[in-house]
NUKE-540517 format. One record per atom (N, C-alpha, C): residue in one letter; x, y, z. Coordinates in steps of 0.2 Angstrom, whole numbers, padded with zeros to 4 digits, always signed. Example, Ala and Ser with C-alpha at 12.3 -4.5 7.8 and 13.67 -1.06 7.14 Angstrom:
REM NUKE-540517
A+0066-0028+0039A+0062-0022+0039A+0066-0016+0039S+0064-0011+0035S+0068-0005+0036S+0064+0000+0039
REM end
This chain:
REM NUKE-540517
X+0339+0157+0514X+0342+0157+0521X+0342+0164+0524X+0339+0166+0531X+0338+0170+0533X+0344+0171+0536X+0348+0179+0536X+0354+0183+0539X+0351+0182+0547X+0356+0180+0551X+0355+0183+0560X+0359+0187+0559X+0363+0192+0556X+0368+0196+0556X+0364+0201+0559X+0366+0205+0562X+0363+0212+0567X+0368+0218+0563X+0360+0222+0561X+0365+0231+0561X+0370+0231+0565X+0375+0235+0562X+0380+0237+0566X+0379+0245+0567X+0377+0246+0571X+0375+0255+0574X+0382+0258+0572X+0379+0264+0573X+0386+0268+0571X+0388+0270+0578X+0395+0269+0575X+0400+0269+0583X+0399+0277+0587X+0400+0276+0592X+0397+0283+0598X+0403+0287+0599X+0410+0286+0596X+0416+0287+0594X+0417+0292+0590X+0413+0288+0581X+0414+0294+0577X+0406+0300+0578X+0401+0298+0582X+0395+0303+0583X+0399+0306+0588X+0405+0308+0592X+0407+0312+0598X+0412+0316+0594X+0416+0313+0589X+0421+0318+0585X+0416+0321+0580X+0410+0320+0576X+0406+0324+0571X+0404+0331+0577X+0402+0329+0581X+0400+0334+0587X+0405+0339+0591X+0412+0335+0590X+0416+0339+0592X+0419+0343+0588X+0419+0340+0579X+0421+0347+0575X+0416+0352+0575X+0410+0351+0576X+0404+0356+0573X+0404+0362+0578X+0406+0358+0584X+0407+0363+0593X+0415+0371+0590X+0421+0366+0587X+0427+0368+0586X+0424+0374+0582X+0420+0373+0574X+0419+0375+0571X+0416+0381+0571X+0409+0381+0577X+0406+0387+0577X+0409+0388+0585X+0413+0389+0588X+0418+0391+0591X+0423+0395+0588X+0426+0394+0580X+0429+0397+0578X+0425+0405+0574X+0419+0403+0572X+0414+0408+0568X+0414+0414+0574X+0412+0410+0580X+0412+0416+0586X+0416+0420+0588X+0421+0418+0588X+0428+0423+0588X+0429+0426+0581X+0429+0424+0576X+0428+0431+0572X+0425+0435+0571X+0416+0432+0575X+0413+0440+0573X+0414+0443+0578X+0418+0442+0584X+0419+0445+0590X+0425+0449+0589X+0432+0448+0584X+0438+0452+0581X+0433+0456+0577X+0430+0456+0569X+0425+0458+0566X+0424+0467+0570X+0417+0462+0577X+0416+0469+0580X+0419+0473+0584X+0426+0472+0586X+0431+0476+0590X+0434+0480+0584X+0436+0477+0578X+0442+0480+0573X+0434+0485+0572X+0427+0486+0571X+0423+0490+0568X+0421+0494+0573X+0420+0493+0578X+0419+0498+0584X+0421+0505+0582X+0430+0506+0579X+0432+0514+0582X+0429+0517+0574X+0426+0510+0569X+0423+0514+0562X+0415+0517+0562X+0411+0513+0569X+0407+0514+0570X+0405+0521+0574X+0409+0523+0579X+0411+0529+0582X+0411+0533+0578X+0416+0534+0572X+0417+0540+0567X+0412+0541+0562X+0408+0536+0563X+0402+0539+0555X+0396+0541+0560X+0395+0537+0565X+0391+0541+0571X+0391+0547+0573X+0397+0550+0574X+0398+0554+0578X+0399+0561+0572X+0400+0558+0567X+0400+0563+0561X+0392+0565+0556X+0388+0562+0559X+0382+0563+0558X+0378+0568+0563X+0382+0569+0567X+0378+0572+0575X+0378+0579+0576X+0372+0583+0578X+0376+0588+0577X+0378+0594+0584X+0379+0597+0582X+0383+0601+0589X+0381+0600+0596X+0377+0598+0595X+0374+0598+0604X+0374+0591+0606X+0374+0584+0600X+0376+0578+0604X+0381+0577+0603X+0387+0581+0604X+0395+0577+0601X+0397+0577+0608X+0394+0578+0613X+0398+0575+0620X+0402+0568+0620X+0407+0568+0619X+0410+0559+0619X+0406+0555+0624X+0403+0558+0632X+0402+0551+0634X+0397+0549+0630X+0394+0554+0627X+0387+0548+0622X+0390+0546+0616X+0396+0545+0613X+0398+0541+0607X+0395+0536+0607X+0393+0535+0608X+0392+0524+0607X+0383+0527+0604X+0382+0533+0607X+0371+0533+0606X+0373+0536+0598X+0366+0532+0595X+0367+0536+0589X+0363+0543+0588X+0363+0548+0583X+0359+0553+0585X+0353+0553+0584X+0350+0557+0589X+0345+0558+0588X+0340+0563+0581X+0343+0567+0579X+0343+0571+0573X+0350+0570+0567X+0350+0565+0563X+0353+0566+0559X+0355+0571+0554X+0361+0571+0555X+0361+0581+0549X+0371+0579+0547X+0373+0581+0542X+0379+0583+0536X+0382+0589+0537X+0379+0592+0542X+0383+0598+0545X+0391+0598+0547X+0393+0593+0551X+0400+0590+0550X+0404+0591+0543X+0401+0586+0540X+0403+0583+0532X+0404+0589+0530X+0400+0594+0531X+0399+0602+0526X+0405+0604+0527X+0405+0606+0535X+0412+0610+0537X+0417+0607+0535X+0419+0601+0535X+0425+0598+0535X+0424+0597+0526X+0421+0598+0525X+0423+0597+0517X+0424+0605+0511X+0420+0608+0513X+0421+0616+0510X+0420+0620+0515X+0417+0622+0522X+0414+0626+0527X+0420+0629+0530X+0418+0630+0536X+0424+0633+0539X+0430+0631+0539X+0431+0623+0541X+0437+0620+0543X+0442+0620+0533X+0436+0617+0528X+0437+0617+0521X+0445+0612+0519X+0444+0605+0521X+0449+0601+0518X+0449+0600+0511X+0445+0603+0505X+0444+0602+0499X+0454+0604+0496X+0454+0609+0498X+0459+0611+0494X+0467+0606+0498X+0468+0602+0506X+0470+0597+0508X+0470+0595+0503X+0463+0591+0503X+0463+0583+0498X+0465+0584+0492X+0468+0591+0488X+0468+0589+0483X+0478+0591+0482X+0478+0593+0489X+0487+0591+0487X+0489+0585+0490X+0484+0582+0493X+0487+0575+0495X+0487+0570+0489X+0482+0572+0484X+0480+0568+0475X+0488+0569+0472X+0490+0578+0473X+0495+0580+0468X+0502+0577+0473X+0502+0574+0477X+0508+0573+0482X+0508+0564+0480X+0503+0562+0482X+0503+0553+0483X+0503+0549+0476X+0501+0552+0469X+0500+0549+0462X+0507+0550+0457X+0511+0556+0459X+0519+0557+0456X+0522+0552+0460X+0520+0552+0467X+0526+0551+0471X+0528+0543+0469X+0520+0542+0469X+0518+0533+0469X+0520+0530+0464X+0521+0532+0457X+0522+0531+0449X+0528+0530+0450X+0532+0536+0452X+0540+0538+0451X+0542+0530+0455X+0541+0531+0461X+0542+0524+0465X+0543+0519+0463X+0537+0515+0460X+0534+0512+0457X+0538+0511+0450X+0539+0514+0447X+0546+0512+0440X+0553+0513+0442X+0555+0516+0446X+0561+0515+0449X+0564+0508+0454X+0559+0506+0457X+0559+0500+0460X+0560+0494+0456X+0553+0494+0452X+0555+0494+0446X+0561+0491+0440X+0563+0495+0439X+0570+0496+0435X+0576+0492+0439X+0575+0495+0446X+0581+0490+0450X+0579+0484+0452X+0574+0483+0452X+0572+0475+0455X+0574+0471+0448X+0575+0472+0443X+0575+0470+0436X+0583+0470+0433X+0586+0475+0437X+0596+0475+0437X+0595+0469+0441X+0594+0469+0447X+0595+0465+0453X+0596+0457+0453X+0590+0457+0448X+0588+0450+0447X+0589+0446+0442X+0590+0451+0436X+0590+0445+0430X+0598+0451+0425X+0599+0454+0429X+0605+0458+0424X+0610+0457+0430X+0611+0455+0433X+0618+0451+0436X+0624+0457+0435X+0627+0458+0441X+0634+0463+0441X+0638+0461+0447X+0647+0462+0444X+0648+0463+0452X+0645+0466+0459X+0646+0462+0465X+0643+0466+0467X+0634+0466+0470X+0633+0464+0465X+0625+0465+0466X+0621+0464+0473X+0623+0456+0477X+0621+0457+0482X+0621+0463+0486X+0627+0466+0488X+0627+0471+0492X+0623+0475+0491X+0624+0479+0482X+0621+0483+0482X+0612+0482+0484X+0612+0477+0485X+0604+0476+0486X+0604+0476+0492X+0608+0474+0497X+0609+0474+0507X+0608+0481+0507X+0610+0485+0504X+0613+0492+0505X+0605+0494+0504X+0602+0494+0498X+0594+0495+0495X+0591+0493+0503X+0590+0488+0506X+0587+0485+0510X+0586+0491+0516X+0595+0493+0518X+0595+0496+0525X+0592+0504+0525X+0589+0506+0520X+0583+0511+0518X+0576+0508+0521X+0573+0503+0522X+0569+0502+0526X+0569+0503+0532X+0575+0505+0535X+0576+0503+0544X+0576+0508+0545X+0579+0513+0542X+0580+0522+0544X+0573+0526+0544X+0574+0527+0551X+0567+0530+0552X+0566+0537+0550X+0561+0541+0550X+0560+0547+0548X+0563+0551+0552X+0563+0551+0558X+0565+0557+0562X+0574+0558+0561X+0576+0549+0559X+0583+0554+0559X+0588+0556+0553X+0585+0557+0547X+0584+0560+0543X+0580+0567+0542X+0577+0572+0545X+0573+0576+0544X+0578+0583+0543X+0582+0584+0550X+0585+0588+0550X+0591+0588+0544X+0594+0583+0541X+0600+0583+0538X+0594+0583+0531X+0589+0582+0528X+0587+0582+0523X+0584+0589+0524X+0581+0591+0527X+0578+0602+0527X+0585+0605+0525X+0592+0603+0528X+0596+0607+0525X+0599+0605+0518X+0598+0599+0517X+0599+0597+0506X+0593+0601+0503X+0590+0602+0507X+0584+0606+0502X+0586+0613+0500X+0587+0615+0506X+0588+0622+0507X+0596+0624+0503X+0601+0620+0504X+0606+0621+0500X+0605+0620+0494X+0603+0617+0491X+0602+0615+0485X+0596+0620+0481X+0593+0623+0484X+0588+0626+0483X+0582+0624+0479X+0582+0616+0482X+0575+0612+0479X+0568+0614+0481X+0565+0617+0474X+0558+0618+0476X+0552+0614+0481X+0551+0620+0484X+0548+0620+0491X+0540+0619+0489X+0536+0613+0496X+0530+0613+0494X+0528+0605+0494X+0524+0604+0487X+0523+0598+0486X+0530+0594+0481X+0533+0597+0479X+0539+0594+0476X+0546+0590+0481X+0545+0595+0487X+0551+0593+0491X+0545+0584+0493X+0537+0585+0494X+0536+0580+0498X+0537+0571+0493X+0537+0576+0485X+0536+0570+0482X+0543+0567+0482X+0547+0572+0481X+0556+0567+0483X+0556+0565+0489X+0554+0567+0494X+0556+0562+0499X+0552+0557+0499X+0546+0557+0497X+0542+0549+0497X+0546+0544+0491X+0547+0548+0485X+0551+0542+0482X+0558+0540+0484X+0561+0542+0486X+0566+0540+0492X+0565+0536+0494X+0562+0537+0501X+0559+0531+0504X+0555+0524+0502X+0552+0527+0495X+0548+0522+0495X+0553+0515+0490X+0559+0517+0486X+0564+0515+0484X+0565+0506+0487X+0568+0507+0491X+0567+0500+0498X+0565+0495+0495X+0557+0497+0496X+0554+0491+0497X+0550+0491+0491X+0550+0493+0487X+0548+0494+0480X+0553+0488+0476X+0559+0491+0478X+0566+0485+0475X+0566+0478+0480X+0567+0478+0484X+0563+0473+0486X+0558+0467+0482X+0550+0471+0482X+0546+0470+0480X+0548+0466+0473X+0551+0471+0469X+0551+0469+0463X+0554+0463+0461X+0560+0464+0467X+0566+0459+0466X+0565+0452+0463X+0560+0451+0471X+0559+0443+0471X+0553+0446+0467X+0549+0448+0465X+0543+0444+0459X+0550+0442+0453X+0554+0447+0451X+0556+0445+0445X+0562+0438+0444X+0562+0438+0449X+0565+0430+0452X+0561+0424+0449X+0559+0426+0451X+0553+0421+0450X+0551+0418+0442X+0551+0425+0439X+0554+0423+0430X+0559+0419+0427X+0556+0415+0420X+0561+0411+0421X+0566+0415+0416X+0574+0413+0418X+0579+0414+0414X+0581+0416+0408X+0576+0409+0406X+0579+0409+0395X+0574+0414+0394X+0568+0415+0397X+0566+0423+0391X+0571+0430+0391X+0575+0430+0397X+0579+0437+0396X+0586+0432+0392X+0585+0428+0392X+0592+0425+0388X+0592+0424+0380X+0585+0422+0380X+0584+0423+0373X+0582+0430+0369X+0580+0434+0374X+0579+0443+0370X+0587+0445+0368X+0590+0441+0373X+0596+0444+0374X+0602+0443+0367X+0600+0438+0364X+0603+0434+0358X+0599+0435+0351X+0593+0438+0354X+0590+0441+0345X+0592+0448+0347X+0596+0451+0352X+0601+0456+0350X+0593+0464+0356X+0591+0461+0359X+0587+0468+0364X+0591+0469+0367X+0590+0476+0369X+0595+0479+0373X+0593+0481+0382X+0594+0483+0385X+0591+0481+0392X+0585+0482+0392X+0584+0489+0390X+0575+0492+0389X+0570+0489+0386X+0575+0486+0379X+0571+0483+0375X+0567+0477+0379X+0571+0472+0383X+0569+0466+0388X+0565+0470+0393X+0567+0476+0397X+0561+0480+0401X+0556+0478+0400X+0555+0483+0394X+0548+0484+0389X+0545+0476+0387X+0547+0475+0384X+0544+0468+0382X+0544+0463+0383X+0546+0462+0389X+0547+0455+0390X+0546+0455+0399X+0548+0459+0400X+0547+0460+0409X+0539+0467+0411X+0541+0471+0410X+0535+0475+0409X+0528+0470+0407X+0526+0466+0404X+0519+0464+0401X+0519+0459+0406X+0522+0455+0410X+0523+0452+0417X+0522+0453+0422X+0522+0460+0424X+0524+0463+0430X+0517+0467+0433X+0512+0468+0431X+0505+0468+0434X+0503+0468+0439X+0505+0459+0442X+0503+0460+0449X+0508+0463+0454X+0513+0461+0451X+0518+0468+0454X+0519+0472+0457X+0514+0476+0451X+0514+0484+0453X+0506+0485+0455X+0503+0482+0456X+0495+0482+0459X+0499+0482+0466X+0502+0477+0470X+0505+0477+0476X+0511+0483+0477X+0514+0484+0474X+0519+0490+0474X+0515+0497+0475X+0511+0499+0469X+0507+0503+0470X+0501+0505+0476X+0498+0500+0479X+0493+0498+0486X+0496+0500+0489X+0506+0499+0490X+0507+0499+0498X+0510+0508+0496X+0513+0508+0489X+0514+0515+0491X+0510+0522+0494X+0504+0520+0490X+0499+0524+0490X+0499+0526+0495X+0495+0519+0501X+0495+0522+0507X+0500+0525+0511X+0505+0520+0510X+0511+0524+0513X+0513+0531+0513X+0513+0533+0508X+0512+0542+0505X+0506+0542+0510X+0501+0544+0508X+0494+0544+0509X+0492+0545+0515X+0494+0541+0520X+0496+0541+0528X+0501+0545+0530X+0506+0548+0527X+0511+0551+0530X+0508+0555+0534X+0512+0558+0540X+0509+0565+0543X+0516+0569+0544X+0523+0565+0544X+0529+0568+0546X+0530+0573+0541X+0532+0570+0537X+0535+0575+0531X+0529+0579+0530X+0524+0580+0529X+0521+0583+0528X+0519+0589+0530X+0522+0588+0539X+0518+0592+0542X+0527+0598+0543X+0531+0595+0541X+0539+0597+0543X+0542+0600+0535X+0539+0596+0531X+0543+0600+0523X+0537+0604+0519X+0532+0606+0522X+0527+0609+0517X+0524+0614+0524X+0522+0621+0520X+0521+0624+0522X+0510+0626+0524X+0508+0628+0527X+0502+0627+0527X+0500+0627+0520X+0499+0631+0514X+0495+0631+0510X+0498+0623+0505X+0503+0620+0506X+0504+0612+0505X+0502+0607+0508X+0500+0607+0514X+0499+0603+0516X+0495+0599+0514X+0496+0591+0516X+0492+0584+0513X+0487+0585+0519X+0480+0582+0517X+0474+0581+0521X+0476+0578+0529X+0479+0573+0530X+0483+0571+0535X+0483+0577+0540X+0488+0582+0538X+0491+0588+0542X+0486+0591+0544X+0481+0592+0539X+0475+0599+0538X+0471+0594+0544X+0469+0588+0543X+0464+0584+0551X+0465+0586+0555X+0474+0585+0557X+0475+0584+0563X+0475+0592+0567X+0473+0597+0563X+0471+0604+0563X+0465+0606+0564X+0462+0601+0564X+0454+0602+0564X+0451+0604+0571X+0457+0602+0576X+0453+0604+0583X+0453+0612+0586X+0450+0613+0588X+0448+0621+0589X+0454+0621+0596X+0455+0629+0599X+0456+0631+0603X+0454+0630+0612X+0448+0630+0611X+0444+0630+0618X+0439+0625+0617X+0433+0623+0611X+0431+0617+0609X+0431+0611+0606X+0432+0606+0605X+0433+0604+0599X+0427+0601+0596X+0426+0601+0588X+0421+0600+0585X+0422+0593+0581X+0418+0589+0587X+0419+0581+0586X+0419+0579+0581X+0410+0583+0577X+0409+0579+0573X+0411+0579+0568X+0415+0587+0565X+0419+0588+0559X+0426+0586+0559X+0428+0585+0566X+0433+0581+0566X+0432+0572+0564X+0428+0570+0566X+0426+0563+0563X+0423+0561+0556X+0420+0569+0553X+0420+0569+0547X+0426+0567+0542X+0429+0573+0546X+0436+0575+0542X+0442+0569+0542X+0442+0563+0547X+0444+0559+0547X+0443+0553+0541X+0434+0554+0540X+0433+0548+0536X+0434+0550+0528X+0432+0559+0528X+0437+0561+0520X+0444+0559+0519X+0447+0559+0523X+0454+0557+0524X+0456+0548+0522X+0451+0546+0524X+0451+0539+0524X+0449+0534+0519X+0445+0540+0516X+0440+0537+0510X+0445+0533+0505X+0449+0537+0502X+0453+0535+0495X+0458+0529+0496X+0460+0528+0503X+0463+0520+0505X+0458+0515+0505X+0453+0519+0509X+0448+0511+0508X+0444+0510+0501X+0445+0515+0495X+0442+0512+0490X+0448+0510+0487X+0453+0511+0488X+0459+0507+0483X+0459+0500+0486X+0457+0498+0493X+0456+0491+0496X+0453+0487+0494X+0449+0490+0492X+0439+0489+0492X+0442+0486+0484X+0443+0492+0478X+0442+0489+0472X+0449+0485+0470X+0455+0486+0470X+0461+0482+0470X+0462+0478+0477X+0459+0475+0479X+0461+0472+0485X+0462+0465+0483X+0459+0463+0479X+0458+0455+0476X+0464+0455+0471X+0467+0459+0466X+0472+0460+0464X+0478+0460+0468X+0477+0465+0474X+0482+0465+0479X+0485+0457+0481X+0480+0453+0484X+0481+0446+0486X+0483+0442+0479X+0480+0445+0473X+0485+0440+0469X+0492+0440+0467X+0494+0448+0468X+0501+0448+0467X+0505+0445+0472X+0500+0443+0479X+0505+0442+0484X+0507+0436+0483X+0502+0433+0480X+0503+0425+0479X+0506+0422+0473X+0505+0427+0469X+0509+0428+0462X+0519+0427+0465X+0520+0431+0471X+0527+0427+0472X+0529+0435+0475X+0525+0439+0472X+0529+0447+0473X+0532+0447+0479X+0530+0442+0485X+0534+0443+0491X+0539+0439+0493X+0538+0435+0488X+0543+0427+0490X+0550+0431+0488X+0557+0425+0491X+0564+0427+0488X+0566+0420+0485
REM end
């Protein structure tokens, strides 16, 4: 028996939404690489213009690239006239103490906070929090004179206490809620074969805490790392962090573009490779919980 039943074409309904998402779709890819090229523009600028040498560094030609490339820049801004070498190497001895001390100190209280219970606690954590809000400038003047009373050595030591200070906050914070997140009966049970606080620290919180401090340590780094206040207000020129030593890069009567954009990208390098290689770390601890409450 032969079918008169007729194909049933496909409806002109679901071929207008396939083509409507595909439209959505590479409407969306288009505006990213449109964000993409605006966020890369001002990176484009600096490695261009940091290649150039003295006779093309007129800004209106920033966008041309050069005609004669040359590391004449690079030179100066790295051992040459301007010589960031010795910068960069107290912004290493300023941002790697500061960063650690920070980092186990947050640490330690995020681990009171969370799972060793006191009267009290909350506050004391509100109290931790309101350290985030307090900005630099109104502190400067009242902490130059604790220094100077106290007669706290001067240099890169004043810069590493004032960054672990700060960076206290939100380290405790950070830690708080990842160790929240842990469950209970492991600090209950250390607690009844008789470990003592450190002992749970150590072995039981400590071999947990990884993505923690990849996230902890990222933001302090740069945080430190990027500083320009303290830097430029508690250390005297032969301390100063690379930061300080840049923004010194401009001459008097010319300014020398391309050492100055040299100088920018040495400055810049050690964030973008702690991004580059813990970056992916960085995303796991965020997802790991280190920012949940």
């Amino acid at each position: 028996m032969t079918s008169t039943a007729e194909t049933i074409p496909v409806a002109p309904a679901r071929r207008a939404r396939t083509r409507r998402r595909m439209d959505v779709g590479l409407l969306k890819y288009l505006l990213l690489a449109l964000f993409v090229v605006i966020v890369l523009l001002p990176l484009y600028i600096l490695v261009v213009t940091s290649f150039k040498g003295v006779g093309e560094i007129d800004p209106s030609r920033a966008w041309s690239l050069p005609h004669i490339w040359t590391i004449d820049g690079w030179r100066q801004a790295w051992n040459g006239q301007y010589a960031l070498l010795p910068y960069l190497k107290n912004s290493f001895k300023l941002v790697i103490p500061a960063t650690v001390l920070s980092c186990l100190l947050g640490s330690l209280n995020g681990f009171v906070l969370s799972k060793w219970r006191f009267p009290g606690a909350d506050f004391v954590f509100t109290f931790f929090l309101f350290g985030m809000f307090i900005p630099y400038q109104a502190i400067m003047i009242p902490l130059t004179q604790l220094f100077g009373d106290v007669n706290f050595p001067e240099g890169i030591p004043r810069l590493i206490f004032a960054h672990v200070i700060y960076g206290i906050p939100i380290t405790t914070l950070i830690f708080r809620n990842y160790y929240v997140a842990i469950p209970e009966e492991l600090v209950e049970a250390s607690k009844v074969d008789g470990a003592s606080f450190f002992g749970i620290y150590r072995h039981i919180l400590l071999p947990l805490s990884v993505p923690g401090f990849v996230v902890v340590l990222i933001w302090q780094f740069t945080s430190a790392w990027n500083d320009f206040l303290f830097g430029s207000l508690l250390a005297r020129q032969a301390n100063w962090p690379i930061t300080v030593a840049v923004n010194n890069l401009a001459g008097s009567f010319q300014v020398a573009w391309n050492v100055q954009m040299a100088g920018a990208l040495i400055a810049a390098i050690p964030t973008l490779l702690i991004y580059v290689l813990l970056g992916r770390f960085f995303m796991r601890g965020l997802l790991a919980g280190s920012l949940k409450g």
